[in-house]
N, C-alpha and C positions, 0 to 999 in steps of 0.2 A: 582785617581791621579788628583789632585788639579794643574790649571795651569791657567796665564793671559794672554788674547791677546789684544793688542790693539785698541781703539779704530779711531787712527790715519792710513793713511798711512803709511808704513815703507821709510823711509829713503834708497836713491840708493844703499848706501855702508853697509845697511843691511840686505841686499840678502842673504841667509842660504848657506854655501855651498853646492855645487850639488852633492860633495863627498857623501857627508851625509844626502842623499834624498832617502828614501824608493823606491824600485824599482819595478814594478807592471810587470817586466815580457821585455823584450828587443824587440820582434816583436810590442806588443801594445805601448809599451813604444816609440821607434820608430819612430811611427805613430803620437799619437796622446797626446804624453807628459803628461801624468796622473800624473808622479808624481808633476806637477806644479799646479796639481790641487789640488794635497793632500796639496803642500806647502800653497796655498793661502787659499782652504777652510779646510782642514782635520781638520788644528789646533786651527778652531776657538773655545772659552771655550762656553758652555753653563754651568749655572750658576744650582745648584741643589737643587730644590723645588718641594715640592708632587704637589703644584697647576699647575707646570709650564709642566707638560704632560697633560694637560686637553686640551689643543691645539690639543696635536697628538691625542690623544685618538677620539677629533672630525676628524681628518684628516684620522686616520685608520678606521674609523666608514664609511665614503665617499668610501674608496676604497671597504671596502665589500660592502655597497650597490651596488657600481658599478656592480662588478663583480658576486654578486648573481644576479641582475637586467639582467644582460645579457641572464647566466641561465633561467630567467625566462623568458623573450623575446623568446626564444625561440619555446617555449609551448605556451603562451600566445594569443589571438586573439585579437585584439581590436577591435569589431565590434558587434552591437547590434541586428544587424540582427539575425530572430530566425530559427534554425535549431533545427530537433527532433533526441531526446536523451533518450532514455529507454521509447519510446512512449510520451513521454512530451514535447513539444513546447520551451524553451529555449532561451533567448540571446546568443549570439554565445562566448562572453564574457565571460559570467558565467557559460558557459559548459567548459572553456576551462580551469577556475581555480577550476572547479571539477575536472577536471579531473589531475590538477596539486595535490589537497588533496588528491587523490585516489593514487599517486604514494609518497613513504615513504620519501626517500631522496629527490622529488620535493618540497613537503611540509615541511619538514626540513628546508630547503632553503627559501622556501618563509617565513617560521619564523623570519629566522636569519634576513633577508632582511627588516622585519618590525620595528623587536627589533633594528636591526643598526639605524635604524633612530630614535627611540626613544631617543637612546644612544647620540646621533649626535648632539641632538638637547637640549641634559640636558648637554655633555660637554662645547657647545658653552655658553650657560647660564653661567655656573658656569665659566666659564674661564671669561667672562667677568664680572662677580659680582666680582672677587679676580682683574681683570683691574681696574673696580671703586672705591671700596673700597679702595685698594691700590693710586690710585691717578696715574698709570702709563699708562696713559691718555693722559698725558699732553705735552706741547709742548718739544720736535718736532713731538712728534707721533698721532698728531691730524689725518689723514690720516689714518693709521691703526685701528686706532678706528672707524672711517666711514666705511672703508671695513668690518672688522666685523659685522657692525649694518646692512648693507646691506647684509653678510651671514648669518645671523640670520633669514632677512626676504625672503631669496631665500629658505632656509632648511624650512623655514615653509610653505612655498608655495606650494613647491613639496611634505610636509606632507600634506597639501589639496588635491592635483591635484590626490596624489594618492588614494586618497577616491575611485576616480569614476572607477578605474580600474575594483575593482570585478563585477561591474553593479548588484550588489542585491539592495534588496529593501532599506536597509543603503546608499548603498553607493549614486542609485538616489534621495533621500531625500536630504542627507546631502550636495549632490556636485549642487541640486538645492536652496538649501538656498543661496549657495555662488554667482549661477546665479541672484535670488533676491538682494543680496548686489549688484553688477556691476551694473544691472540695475538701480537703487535707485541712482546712482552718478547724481548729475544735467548735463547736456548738452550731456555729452558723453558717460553717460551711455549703452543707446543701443550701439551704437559701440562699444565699449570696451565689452559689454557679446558680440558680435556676433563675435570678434574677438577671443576671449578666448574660447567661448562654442562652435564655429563653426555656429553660426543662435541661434533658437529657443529650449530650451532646455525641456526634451530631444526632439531627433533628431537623425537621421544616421551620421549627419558629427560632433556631440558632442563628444562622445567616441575616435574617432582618432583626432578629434582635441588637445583632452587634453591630451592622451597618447603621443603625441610628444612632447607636453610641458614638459613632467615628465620626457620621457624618453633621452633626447636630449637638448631642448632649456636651461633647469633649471639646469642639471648637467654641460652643458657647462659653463654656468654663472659662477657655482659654482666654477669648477676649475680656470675658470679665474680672481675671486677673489680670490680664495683662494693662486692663486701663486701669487698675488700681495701680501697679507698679508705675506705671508711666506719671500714675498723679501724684503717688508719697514723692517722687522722683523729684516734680515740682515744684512741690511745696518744700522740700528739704534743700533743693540746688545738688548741684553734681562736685564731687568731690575734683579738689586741681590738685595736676602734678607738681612736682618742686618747682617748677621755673616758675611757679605764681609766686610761690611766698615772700623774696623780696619787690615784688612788683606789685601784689594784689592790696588795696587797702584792707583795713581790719574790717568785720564785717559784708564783704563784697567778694562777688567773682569775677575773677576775668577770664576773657574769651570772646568767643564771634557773636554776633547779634543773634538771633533766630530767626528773624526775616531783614535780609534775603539773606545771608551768607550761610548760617547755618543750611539750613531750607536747600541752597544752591546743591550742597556738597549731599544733601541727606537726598535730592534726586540724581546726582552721579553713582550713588552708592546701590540706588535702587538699580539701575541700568546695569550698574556693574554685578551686582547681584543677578538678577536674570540673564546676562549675558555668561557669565558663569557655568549657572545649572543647564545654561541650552548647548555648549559646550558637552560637558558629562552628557546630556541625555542624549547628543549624537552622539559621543562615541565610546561611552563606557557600558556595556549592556546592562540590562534591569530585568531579574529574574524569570525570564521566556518561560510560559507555559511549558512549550516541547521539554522542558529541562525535568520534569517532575509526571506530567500529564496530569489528567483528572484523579480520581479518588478511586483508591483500588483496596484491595482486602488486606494487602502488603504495606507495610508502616516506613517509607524512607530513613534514613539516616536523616535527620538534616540538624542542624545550629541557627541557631538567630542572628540578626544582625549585630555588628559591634557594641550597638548602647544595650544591647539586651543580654551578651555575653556571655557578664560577672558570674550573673545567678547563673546560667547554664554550668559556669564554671563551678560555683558552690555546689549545685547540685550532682555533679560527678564525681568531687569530692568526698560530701558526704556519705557512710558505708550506706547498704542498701537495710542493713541490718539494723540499724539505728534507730530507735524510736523508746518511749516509756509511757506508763497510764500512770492517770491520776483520776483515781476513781475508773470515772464511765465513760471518762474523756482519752481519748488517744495522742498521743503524740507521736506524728511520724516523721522521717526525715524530710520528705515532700517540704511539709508547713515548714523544719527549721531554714532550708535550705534556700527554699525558693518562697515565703512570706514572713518570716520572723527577721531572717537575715536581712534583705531587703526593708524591710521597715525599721528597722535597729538603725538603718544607713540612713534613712530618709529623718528617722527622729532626732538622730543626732546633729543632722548636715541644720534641724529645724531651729536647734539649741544651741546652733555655737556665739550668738550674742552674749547668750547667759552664762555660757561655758569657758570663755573667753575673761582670765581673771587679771590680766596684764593689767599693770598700774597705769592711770591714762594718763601723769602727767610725765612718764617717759614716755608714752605712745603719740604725745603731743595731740590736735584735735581732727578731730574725723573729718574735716574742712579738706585736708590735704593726703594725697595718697603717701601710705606710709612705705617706706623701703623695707622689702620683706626680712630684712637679717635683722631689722631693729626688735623683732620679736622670734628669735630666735628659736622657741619651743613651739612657737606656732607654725613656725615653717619646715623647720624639722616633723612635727604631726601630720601636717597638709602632703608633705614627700613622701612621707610612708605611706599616708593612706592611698595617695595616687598609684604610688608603688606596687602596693596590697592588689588594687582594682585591676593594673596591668598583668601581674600574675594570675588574678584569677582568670583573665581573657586568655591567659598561656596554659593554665588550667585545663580550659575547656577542649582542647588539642594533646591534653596529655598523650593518652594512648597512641597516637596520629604521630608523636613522638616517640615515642617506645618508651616511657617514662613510667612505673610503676609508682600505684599511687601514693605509697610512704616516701618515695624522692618528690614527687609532686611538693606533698604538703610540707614537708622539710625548705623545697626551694620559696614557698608561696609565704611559708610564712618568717625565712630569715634572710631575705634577699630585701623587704621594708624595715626589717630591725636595725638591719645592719647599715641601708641608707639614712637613715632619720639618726643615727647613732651618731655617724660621720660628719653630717652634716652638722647637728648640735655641736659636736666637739671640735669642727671647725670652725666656726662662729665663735665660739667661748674663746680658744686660743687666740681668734683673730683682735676679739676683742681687748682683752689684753694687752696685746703687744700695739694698739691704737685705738684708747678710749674712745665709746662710742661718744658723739655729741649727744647731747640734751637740743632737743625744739626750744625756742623762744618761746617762754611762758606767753609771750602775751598773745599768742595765735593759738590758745588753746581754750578750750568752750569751755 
């Protein structure tokens, strides 16, 4: 059921009558007047598009983390200290997530727990490639878009931090390369690792240091973006697809109520969401202890997972040789590769409201999702740089390739030129040959 709310305040003398207010029960009712809360939020529309649950989907992905995370706390130890375990010497860490694989359902759980974050972190992505593309970006929801770019790099944070949990020979590896980037920052470097790793890595106060980051400082952050995003969200209304705009009145949205329709489908979604990741954690494995064992003198090969990649990719690239001073300060490839780079990405992804110079009365109003060819340099930029990020994933594989690394960087960096080129120059041709329309000024803000 199709319905418009405004995107005005209602006018005094159009108050709903109270006759005709759903009534949630006379004791609660009462108390704490619910139904004035159905009246002002129940009926707000959201608008219905497959992309436009990629949001929940990352929002439901948070709460199972949460709540398997808890389960697993439990069980868990965070301590490096080594106690014996079937005659063998042990991290107290990595006895304690044996003993979580040894139990069916514990390890179940700690699947799901892994995959929700995979999940988490591939809806945020895509919800925000359908934001850019689309152009609903733009002013007034500069804001919203920042808070996403900053939950993008908290979700990725907490997929580092939790590297170090199982304390195997992976996990000391990988979560010391990260200690090497911190360090590598000019000035504040050591600070900032001895604040993050607890001192000297590893260490005894490493392990709990960064378990309270994951388990506590990072998830609070999260929430507390993430109900700022959910509120601009709110108060701004959700952008509609084309099939609104000769349907929607001026000023209004259309789409499902929020109670119940919306509500109905956003707990189909939750189900289907956990039925999902419980799937994968039966039967896609999650990185087995046996695969790596505890922590030995011997430094593994290993790679990070997919969202973590790129930079592994940058920094393969970079010579080993590369660095310059200024002054007393260093510059080494570590910082460019794996923290200058990386932040150049984040700064920019922070900026593209402001960066974003298209004329908005061909862009028509931010009310409505735009069709990505209607900004044609925007979409051609967004394809490279996707392009760019894939490459460097293929990057981190070079050698595994036989790929020496001047064919690397040749292919990493003319394989996005040459897509964005393409695409631009086929949009302009297309254009051409059948003017683009113009939006109807009058649906524009």
């Amino acid at each position: 059921m199709l319905q418009t709310s405004s995107t005005r305040p209602s006018a005094p003398n159009d108050t709903p009558d109270v006759a005709a207010r759903p009534r949630t029960g006379g004791w609660l009712e009462e108390r704490l007047q619910l139904s004035a809360l159905q009246d002002k939020y129940g009926r707000k529309a959201f608008p219905l598009h497959s992309t436009f649950f990629l949001g929940e989907i990352a929002a439901f992905s948070f709460l199972i983390l949460v709540l398997t995370g808890i389960y697993l706390a439990l069980i868990y130890t965070p301590s490096i200290t080594e106690i014996t375990v079937g005659g063998q010497k042990l991290p107290e860490a990595f006895a304690s997530v044996q003993l979580i694989e040894s139990i069916p359902a514990a390890n179940l759980i700690r699947n799901v727990h892994h995959w929700a974050a995979h999940v988490m972190i591939a809806s945020i992505l895509l919800h925000g490639f359908r934001v850019f593309f689309t152009g609903t970006y733009r002013k007034p929801r500069e804001l919203t878009w920042v808070l996403g770019v900053v939950l993008l790099g908290l979700t990725l944070g907490a997929g580092f931090v939790g590297y170090a949990l199982p304390w195997d020979a992976f996990s000391v590896t990988a979560t010391g390369i990260g200690f090497g980037l911190a360090r590598s920052i000019p000035l504040v470097g050591q600070l900032l690792a001895d604040l993050f790793f607890g001192g000297a890595f590893p260490s005894l106060g490493s392990l709990p240091r960064l378990y309270t980051i994951h388990v506590v400082i990072i998830p609070l952050s999260i929430l507390g973006v993430l109900s700022l995003h959910l509120l601009f969200v709110l108060k701004q209304k959700h952008s509609m697809p084309g099939y609104a705009r000769p349907l929607a009145e001026p000023g209004k949205v259309l789409g499902i109520p929020l109670w119940p329709y919306h509500a109905l489908l956003a707990g189909e979604l939750v189900f289907l969401v956990l039925g999902g990741l419980s799937l994968l954690a039966a039967f896609v494995p999650v990185h087995p202890l046996a695969a790596y064992g505890p922590p030995t003198a011997e430094t593994p090969s290993v790679k990070p997972d997919w969202y973590l990649l790129w930079i592994f990719g940058v920094l393969k690239l970079i010579p080993a040789g590369l660095g310059f001073s200024v002054g007393a300060v260093t510059i080494g490839p570590e910082f460019l590769g794996g923290v200058l780079f990386p932040a150049l990405v984040f700064g920019l992804l922070a900026l593209v409201p402001w960066l974003d110079r298209t004329n908005r009365r061909v862009l028509g109003s931010v009310e409505y999702l735009q069709p990505p060819t209607q900004a044609p340099v925007r979409l051609a930029l967004g394809a490279g740089a996707l392009t760019l990020v894939g490459m460097l994933l293929f990057a981190a594989y070079y050698d595994e390739l036989g790929l020496t690394p001047g064919q690397t960087w040749l292919l990493t960096l003319s394989v996005p030129l040459i897509l964005s080129t393409g695409i631009l120059s086929w949009i302009r041709l297309r254009s051409r040959r059948c003017p683009r329309a113009r939006f109807d000024p009058t649906t524009e803000d």
